[in-house]
Predicted model as a PDB file, atoms N, CA, C, CB and O in Angstrom, pLDDT in the B-factor column:
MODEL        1                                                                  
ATOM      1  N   UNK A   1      30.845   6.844 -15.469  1.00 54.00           N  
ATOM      2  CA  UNK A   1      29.487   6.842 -14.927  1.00 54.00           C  
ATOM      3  C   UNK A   1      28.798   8.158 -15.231  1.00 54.00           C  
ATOM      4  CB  UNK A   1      29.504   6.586 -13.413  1.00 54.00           C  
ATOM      5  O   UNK A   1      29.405   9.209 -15.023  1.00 54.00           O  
ATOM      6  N   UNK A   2      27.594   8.157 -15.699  1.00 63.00           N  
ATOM      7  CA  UNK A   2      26.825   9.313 -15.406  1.00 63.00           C  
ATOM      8  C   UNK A   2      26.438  10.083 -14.191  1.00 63.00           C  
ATOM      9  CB  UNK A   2      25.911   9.075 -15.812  1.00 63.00           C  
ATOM     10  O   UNK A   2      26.348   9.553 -13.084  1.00 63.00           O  
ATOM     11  N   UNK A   3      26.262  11.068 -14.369  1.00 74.00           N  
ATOM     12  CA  UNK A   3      26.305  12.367 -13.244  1.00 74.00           C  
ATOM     13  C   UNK A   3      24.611  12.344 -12.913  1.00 74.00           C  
ATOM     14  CB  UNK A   3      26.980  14.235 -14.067  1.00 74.00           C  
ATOM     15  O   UNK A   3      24.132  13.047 -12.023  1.00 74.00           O  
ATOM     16  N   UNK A   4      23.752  11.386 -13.808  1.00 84.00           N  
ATOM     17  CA  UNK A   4      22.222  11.513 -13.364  1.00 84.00           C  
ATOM     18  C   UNK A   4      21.844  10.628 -12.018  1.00 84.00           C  
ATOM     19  CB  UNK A   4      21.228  10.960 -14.658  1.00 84.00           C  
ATOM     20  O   UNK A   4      22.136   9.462 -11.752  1.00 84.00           O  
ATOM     21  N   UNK A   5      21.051  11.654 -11.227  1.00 86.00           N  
ATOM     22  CA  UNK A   5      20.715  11.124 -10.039  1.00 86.00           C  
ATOM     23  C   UNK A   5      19.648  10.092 -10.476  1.00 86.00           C  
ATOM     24  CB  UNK A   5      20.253  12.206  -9.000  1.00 86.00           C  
ATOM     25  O   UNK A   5      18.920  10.300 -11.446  1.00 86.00           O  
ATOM     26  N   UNK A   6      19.595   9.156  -9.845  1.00 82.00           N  
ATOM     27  CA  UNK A   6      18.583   7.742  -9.817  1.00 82.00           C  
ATOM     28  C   UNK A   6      17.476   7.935  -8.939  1.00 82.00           C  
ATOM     29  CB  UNK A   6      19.333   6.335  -9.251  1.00 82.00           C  
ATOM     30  O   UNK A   6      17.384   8.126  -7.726  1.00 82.00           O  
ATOM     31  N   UNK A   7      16.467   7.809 -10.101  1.00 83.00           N  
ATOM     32  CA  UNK A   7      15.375   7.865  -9.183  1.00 83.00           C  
ATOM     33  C   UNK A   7      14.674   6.642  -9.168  1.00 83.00           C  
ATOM     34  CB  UNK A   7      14.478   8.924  -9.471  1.00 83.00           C  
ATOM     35  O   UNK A   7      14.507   5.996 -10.202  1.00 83.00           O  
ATOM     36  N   UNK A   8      14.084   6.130  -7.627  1.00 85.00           N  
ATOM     37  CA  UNK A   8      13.275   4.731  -7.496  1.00 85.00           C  
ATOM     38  C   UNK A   8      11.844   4.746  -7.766  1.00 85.00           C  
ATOM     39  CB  UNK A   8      13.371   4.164  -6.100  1.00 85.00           C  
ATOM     40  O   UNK A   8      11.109   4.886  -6.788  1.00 85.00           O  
ATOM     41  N   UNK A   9      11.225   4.606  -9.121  1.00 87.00           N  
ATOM     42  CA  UNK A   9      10.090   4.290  -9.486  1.00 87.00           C  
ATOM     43  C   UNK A   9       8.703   3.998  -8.699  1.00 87.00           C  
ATOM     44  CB  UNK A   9      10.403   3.454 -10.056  1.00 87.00           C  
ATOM     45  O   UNK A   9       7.523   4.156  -9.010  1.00 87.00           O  
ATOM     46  N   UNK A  10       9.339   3.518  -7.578  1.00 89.00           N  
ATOM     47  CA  UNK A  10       8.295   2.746  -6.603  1.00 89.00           C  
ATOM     48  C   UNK A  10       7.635   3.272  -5.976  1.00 89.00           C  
ATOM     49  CB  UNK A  10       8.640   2.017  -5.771  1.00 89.00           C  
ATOM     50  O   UNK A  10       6.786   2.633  -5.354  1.00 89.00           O  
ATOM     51  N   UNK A  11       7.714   4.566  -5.861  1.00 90.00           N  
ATOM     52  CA  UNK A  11       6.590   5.351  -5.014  1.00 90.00           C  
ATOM     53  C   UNK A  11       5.769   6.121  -6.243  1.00 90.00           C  
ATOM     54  CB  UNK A  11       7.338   6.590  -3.738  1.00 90.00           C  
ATOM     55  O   UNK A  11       4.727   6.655  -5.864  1.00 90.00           O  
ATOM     56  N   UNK A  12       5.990   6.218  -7.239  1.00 92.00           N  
ATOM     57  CA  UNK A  12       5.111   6.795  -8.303  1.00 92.00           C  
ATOM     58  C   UNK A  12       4.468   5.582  -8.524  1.00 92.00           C  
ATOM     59  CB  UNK A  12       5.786   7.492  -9.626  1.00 92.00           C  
ATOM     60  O   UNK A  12       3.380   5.597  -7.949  1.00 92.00           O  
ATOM     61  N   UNK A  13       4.676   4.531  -9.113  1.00 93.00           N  
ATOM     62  CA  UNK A  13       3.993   3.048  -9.192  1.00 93.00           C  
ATOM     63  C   UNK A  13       2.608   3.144  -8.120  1.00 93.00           C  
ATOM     64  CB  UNK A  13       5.275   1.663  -8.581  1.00 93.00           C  
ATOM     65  O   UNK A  13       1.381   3.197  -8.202  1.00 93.00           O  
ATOM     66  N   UNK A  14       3.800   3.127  -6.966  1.00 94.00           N  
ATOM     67  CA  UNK A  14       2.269   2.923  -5.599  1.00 94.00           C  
ATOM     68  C   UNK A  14       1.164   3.571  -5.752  1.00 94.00           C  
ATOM     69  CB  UNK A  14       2.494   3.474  -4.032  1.00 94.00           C  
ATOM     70  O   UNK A  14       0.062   3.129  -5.426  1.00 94.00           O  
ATOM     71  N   UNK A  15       1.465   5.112  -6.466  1.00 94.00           N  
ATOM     72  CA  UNK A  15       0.840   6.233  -6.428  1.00 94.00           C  
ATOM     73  C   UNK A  15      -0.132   5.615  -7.365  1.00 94.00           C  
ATOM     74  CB  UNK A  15       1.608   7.566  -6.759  1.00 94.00           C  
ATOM     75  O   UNK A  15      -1.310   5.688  -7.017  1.00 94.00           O  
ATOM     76  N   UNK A  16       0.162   4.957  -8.608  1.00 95.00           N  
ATOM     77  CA  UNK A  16      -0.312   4.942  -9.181  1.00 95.00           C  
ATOM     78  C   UNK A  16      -1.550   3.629  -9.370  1.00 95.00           C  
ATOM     79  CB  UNK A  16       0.525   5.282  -9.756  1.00 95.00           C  
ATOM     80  O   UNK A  16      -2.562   3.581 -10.070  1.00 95.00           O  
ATOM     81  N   UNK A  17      -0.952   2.661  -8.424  1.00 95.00           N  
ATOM     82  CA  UNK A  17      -1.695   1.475  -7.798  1.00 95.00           C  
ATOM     83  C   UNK A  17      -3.181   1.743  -7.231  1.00 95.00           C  
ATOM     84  CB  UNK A  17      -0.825   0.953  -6.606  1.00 95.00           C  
ATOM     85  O   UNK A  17      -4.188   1.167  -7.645  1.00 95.00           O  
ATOM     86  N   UNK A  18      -3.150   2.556  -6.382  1.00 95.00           N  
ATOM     87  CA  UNK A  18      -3.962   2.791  -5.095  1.00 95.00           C  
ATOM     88  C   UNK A  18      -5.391   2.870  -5.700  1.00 95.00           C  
ATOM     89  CB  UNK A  18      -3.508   4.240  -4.196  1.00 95.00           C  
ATOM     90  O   UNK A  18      -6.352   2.563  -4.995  1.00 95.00           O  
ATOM     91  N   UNK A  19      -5.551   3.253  -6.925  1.00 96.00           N  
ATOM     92  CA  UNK A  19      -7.296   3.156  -7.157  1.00 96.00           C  
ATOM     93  C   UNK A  19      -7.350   1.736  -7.357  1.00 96.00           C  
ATOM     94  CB  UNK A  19      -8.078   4.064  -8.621  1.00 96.00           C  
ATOM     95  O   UNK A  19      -8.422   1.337  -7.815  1.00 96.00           O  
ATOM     96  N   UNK A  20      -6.504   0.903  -7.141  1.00 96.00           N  
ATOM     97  CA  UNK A  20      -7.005  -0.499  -7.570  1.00 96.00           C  
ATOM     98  C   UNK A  20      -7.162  -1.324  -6.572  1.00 96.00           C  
ATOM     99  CB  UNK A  20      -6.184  -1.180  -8.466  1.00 96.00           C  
ATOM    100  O   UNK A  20      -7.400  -2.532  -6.554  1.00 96.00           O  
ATOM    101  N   UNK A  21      -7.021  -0.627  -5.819  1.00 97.00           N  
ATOM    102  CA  UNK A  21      -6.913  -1.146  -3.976  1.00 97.00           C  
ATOM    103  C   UNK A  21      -7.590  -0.507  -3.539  1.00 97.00           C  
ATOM    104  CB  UNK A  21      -5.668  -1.032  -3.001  1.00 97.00           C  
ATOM    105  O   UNK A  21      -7.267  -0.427  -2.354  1.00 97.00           O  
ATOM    106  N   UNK A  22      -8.829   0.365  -3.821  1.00 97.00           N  
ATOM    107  CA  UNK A  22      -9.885   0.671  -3.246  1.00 97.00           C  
ATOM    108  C   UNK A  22     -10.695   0.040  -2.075  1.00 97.00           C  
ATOM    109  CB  UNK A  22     -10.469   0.737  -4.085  1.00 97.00           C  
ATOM    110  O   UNK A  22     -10.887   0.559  -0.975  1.00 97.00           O  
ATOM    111  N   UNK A  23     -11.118  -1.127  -2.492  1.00 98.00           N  
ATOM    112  CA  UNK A  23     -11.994  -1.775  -1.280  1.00 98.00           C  
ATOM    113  C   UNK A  23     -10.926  -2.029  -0.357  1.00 98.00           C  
ATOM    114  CB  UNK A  23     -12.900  -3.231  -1.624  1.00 98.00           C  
ATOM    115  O   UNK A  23     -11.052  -1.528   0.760  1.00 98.00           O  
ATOM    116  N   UNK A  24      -9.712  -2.833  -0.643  1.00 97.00           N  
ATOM    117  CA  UNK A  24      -8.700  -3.051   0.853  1.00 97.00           C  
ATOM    118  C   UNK A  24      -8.915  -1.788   1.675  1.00 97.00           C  
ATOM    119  CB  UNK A  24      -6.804  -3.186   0.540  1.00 97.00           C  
ATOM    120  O   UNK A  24      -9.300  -1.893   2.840  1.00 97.00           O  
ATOM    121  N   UNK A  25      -8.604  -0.189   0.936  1.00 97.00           N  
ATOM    122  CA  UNK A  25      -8.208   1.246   2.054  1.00 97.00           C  
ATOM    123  C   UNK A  25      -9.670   0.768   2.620  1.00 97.00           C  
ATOM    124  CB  UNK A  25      -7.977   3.404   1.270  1.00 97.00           C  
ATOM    125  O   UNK A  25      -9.625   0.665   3.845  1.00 97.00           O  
ATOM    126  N   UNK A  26     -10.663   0.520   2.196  1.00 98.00           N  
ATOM    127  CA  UNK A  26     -11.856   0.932   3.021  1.00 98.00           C  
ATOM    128  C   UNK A  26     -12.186   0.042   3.778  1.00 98.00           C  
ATOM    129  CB  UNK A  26     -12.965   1.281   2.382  1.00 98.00           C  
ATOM    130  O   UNK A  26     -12.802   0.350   4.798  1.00 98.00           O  
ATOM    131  N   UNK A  27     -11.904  -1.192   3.530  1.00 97.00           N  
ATOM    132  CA  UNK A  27     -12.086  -2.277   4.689  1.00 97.00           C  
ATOM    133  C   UNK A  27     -11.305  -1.647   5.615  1.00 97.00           C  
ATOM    134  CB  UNK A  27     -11.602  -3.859   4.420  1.00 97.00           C  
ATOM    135  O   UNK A  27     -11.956  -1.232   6.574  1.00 97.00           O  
ATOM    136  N   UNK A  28      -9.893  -1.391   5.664  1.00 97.00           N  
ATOM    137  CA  UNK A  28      -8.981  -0.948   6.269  1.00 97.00           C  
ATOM    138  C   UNK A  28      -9.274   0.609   7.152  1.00 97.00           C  
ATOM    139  CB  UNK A  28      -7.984  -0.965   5.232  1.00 97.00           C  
ATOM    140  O   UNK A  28      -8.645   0.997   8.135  1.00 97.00           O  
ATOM    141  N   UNK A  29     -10.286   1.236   6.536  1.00 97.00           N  
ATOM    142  CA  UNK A  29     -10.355   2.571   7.399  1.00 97.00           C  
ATOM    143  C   UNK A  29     -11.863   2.531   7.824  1.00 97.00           C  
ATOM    144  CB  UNK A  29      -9.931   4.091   6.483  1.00 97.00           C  
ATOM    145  O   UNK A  29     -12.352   3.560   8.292  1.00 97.00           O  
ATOM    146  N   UNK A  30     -12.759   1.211   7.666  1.00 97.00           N  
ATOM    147  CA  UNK A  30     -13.681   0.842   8.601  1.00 97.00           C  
ATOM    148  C   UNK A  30     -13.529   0.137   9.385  1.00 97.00           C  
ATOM    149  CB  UNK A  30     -14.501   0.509   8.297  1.00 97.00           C  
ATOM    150  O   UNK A  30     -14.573  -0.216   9.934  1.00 97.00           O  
ATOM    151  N   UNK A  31     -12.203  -0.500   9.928  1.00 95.00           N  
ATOM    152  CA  UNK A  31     -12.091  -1.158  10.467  1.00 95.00           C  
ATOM    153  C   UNK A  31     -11.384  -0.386  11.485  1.00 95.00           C  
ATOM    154  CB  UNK A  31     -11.777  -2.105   9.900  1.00 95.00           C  
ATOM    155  O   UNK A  31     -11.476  -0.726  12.665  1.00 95.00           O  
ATOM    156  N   UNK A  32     -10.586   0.767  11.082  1.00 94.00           N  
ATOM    157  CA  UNK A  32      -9.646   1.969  12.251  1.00 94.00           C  
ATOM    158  C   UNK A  32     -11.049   2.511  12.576  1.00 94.00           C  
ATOM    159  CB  UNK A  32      -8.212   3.492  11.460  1.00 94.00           C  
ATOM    160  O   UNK A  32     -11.138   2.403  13.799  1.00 94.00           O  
ATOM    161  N   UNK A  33     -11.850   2.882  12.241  1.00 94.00           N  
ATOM    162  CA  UNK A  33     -13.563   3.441  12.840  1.00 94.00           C  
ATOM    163  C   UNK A  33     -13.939   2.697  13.719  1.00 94.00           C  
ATOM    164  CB  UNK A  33     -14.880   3.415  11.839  1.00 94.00           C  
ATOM    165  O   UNK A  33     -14.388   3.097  14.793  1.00 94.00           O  
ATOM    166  N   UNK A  34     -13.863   1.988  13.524  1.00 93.00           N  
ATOM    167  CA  UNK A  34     -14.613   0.740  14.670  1.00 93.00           C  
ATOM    168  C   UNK A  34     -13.874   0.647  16.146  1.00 93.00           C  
ATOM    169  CB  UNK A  34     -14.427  -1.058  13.944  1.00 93.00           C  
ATOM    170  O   UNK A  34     -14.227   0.565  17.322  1.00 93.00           O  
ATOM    171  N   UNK A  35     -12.739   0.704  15.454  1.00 92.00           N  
ATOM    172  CA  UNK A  35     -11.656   0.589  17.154  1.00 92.00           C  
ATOM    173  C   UNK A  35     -11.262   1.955  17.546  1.00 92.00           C  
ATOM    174  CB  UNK A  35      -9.875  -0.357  17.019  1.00 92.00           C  
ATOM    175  O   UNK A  35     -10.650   2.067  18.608  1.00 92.00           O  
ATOM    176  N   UNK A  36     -11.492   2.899  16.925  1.00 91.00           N  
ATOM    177  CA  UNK A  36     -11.444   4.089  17.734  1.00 91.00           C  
ATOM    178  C   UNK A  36     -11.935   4.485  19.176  1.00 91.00           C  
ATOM    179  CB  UNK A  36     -11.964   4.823  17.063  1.00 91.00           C  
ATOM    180  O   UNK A  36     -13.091   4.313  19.563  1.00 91.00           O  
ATOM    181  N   UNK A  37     -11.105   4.936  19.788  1.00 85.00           N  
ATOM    182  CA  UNK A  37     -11.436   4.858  21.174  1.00 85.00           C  
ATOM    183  C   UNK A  37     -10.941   3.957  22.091  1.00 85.00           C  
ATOM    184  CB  UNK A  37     -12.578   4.725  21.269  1.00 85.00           C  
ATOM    185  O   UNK A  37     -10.915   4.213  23.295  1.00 85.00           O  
ATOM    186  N   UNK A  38     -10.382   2.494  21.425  1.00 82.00           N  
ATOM    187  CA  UNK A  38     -10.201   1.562  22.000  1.00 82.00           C  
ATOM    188  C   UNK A  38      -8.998   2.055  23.199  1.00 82.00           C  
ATOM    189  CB  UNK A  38      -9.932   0.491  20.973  1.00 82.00           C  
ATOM    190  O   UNK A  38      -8.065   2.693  22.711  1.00 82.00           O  
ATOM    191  N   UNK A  39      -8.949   1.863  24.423  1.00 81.00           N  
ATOM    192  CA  UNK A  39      -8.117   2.521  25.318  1.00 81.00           C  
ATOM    193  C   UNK A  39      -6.860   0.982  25.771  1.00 81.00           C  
ATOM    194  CB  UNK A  39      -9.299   3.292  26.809  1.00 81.00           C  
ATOM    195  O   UNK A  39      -5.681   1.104  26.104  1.00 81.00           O  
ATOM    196  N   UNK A  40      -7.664  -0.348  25.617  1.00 85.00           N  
ATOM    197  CA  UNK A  40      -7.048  -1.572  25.708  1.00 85.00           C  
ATOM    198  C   UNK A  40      -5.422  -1.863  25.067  1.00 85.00           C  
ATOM    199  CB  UNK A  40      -8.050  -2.426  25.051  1.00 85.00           C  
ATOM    200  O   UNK A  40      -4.344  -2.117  25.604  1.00 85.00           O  
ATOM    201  N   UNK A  41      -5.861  -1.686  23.668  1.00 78.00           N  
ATOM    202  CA  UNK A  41      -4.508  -2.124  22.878  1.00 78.00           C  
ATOM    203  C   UNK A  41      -4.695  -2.926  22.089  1.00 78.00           C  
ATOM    204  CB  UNK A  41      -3.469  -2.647  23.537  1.00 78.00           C  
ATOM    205  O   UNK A  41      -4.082  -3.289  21.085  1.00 78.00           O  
ATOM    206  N   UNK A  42      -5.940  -3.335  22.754  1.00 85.00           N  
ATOM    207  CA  UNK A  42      -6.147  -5.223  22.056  1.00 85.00           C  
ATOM    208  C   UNK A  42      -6.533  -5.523  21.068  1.00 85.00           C  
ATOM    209  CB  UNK A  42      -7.020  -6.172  22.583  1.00 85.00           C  
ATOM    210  O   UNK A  42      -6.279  -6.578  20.485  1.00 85.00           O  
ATOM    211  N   UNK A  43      -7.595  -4.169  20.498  1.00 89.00           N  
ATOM    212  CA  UNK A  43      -8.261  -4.188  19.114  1.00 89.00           C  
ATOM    213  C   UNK A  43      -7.127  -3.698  18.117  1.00 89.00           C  
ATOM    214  CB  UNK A  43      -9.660  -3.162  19.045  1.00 89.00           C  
ATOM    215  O   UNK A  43      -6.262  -2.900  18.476  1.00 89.00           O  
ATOM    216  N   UNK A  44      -7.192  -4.213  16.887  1.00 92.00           N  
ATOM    217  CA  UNK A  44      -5.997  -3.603  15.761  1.00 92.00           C  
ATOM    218  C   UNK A  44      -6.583  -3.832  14.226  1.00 92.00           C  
ATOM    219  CB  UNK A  44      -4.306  -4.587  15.902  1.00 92.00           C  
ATOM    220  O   UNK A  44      -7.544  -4.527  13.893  1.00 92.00           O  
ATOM    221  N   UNK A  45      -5.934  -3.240  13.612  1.00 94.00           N  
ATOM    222  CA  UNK A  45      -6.333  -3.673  12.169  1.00 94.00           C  
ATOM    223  C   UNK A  45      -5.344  -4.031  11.294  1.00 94.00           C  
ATOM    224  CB  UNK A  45      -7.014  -2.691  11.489  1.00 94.00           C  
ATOM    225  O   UNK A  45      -5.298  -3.907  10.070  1.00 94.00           O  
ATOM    226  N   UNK A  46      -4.425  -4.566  12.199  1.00 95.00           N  
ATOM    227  CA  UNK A  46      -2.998  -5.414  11.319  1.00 95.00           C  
ATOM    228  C   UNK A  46      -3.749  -6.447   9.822  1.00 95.00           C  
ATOM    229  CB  UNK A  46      -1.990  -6.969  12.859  1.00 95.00           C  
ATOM    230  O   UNK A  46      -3.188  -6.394   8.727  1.00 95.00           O  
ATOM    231  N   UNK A  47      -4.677  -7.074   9.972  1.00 96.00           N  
ATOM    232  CA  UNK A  47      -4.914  -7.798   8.522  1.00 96.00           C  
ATOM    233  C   UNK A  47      -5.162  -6.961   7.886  1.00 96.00           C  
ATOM    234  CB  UNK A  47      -5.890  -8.782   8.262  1.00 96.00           C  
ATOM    235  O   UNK A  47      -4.358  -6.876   6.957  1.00 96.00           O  
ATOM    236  N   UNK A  48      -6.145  -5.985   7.869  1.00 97.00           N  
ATOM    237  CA  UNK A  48      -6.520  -5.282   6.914  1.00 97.00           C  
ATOM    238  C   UNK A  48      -5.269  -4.215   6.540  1.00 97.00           C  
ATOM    239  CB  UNK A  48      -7.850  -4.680   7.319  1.00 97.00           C  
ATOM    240  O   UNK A  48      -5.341  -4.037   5.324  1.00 97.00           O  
ATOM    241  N   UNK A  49      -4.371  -3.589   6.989  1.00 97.00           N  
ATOM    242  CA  UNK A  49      -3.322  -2.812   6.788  1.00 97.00           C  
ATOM    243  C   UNK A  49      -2.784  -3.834   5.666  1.00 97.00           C  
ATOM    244  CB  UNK A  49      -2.390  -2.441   8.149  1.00 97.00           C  
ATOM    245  O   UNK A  49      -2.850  -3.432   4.505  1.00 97.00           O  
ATOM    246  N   UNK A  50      -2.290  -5.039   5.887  1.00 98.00           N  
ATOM    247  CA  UNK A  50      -1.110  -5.638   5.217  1.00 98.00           C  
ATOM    248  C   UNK A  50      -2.023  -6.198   4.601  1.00 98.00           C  
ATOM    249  CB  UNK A  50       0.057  -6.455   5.873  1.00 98.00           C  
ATOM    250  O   UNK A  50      -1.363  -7.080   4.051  1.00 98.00           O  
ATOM    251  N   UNK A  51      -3.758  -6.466   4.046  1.00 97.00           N  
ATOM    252  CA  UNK A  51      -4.338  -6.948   2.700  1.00 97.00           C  
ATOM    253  C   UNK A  51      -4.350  -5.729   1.898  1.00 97.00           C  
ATOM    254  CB  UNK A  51      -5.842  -7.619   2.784  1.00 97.00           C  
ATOM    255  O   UNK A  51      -4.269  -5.839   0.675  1.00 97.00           O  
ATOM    256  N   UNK A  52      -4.453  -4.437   2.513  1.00 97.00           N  
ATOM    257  CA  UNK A  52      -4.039  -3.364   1.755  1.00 97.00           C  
ATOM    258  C   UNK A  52      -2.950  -2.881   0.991  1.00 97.00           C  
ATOM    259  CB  UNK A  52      -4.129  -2.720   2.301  1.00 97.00           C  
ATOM    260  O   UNK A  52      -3.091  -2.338  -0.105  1.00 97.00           O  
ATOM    261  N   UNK A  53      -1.598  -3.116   1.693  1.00 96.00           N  
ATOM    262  CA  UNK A  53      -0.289  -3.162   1.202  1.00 96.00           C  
ATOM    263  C   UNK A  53      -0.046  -4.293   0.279  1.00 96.00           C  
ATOM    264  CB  UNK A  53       0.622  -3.211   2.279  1.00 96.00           C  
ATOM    265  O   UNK A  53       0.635  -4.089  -0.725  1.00 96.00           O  
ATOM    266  N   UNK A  54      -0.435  -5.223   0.469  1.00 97.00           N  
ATOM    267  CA  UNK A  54      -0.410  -6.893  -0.222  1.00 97.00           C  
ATOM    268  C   UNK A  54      -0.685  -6.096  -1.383  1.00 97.00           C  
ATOM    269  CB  UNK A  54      -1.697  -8.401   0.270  1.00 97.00           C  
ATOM    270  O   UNK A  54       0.342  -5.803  -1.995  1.00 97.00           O  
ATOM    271  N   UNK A  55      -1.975  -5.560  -1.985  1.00 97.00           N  
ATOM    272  CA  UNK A  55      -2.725  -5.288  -3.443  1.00 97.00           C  
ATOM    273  C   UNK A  55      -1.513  -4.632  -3.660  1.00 97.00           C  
ATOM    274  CB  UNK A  55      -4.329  -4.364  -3.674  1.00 97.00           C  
ATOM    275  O   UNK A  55      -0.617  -5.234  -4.253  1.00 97.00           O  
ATOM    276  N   UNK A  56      -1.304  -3.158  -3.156  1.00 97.00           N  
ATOM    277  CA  UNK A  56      -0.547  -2.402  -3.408  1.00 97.00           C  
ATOM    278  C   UNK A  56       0.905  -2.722  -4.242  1.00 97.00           C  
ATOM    279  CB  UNK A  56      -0.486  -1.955  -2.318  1.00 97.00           C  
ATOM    280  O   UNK A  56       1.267  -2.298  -5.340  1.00 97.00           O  
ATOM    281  N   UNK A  57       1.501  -3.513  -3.419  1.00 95.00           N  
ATOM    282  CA  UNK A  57       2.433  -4.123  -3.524  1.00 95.00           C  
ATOM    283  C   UNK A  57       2.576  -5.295  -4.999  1.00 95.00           C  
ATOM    284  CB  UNK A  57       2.432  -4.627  -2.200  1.00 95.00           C  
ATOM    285  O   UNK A  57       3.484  -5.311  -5.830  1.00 95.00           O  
ATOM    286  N   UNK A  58       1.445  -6.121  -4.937  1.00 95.00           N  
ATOM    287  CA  UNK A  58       1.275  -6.718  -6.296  1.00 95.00           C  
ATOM    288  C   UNK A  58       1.383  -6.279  -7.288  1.00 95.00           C  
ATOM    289  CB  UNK A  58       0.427  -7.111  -6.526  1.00 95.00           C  
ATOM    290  O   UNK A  58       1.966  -6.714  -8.281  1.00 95.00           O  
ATOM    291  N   UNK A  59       0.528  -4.862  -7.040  1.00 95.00           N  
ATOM    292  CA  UNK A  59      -0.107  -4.009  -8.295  1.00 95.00           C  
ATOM    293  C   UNK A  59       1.387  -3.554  -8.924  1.00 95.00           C  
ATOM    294  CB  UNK A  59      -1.295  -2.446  -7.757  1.00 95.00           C  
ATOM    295  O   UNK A  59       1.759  -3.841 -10.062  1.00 95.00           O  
ATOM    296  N   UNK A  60       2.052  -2.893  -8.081  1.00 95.00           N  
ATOM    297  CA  UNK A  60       3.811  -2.473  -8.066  1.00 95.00           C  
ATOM    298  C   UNK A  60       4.760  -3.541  -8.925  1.00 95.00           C  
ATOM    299  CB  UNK A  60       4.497  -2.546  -6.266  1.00 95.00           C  
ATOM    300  O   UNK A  60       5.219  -3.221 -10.021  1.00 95.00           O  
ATOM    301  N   UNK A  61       4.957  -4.578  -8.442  1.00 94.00           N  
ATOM    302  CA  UNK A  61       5.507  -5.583  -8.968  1.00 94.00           C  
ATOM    303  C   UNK A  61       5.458  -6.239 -10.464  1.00 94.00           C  
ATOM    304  CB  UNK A  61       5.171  -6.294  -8.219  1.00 94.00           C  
ATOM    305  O   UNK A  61       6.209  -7.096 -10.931  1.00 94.00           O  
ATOM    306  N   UNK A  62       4.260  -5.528 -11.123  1.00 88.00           N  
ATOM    307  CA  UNK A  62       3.942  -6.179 -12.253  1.00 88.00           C  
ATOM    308  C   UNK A  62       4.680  -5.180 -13.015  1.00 88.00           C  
ATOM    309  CB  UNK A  62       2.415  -6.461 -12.578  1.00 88.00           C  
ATOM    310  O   UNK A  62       5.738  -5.247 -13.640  1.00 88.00           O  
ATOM    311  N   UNK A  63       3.729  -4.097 -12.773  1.00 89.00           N  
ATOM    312  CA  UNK A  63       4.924  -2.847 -13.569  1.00 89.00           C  
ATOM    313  C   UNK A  63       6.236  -2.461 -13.193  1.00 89.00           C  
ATOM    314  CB  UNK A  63       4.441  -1.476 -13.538  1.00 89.00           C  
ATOM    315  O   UNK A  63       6.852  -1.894 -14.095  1.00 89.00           O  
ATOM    316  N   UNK A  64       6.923  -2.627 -11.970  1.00 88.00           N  
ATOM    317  CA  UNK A  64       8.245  -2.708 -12.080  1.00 88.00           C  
ATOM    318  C   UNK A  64       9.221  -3.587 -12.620  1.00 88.00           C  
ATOM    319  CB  UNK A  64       8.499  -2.632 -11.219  1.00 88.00           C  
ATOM    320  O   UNK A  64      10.284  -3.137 -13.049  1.00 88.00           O  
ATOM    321  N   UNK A  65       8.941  -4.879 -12.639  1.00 86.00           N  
ATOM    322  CA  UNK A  65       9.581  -5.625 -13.172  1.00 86.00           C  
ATOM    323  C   UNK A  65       9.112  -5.483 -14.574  1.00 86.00           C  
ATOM    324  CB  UNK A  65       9.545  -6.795 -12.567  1.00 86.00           C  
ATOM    325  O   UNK A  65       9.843  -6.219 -15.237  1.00 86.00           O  
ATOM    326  N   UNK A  66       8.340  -4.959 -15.274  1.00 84.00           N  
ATOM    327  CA  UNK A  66       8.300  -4.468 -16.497  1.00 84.00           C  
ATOM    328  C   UNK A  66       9.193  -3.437 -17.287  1.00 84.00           C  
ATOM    329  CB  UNK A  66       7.285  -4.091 -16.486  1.00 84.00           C  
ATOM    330  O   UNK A  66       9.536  -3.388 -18.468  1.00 84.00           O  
ATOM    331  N   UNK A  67       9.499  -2.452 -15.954  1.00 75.00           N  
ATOM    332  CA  UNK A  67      10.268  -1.294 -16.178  1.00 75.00           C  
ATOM    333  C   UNK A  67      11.775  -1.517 -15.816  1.00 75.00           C  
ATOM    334  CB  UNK A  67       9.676  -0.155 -15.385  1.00 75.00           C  
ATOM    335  O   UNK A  67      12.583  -0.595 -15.926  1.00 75.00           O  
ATOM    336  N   UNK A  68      12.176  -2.917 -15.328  1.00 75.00           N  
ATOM    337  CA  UNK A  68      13.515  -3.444 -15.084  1.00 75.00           C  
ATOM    338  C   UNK A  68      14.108  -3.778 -15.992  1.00 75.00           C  
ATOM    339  CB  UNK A  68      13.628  -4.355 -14.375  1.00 75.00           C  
ATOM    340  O   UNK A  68      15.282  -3.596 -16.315  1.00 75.00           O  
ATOM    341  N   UNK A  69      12.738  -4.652 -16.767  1.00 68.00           N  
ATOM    342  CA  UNK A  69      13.533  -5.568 -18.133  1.00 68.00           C  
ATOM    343  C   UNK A  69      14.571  -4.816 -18.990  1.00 68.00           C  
ATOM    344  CB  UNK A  69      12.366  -6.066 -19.349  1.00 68.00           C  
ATOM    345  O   UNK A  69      15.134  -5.389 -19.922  1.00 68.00           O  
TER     346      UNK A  69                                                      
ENDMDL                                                                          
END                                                                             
C-alpha cells in the first residue's frame, strides 16, 4: 500500500458548486431574515436549507462520479 494520505474531494467540489446555487443561499438567507426574532420555534427554514443542499449536492455528484471513474 502506499504511504499517501487520501484526500475526500467533496468539500473542494462543494466549494466549488456554490456559485451555482446562488438563488437557493438567498432564498435561504431571506427566509432566516424574516424569522429572526422569532422567540416561538415555530417559524424555520428547513425547505429552503435542504433546496440549497439538494443543488449543492447535485452539482457534487456529477463531478465526483466523474472523478471516481
Amino acid at each position: 500500500m502506499s504511504d499517501e494520505e487520501v484526500v475526500d474531494p467533496k468539500a473542494t467540489l462543494e466549494v466549488s458548486c456554490k456559485p451555482k446555487c446562488v438563488r437557493q443561499l438567498k432564498n435561504y438567507q431571506a427566509c432566516a431574515k424574516r424569522i429572526e426574532g422569532d422567540e416561538s420555534g415555530h417559524k424555520h427554514c428547513t425547505g429552503q436549507y435542504f433546496d440549497y443542499w439538494h443543488c449543492i449536492d447535485k452539482c457534487v455528484a456529477l463531478k465526483l462520479f466523474d472523478h471516481l471513474k
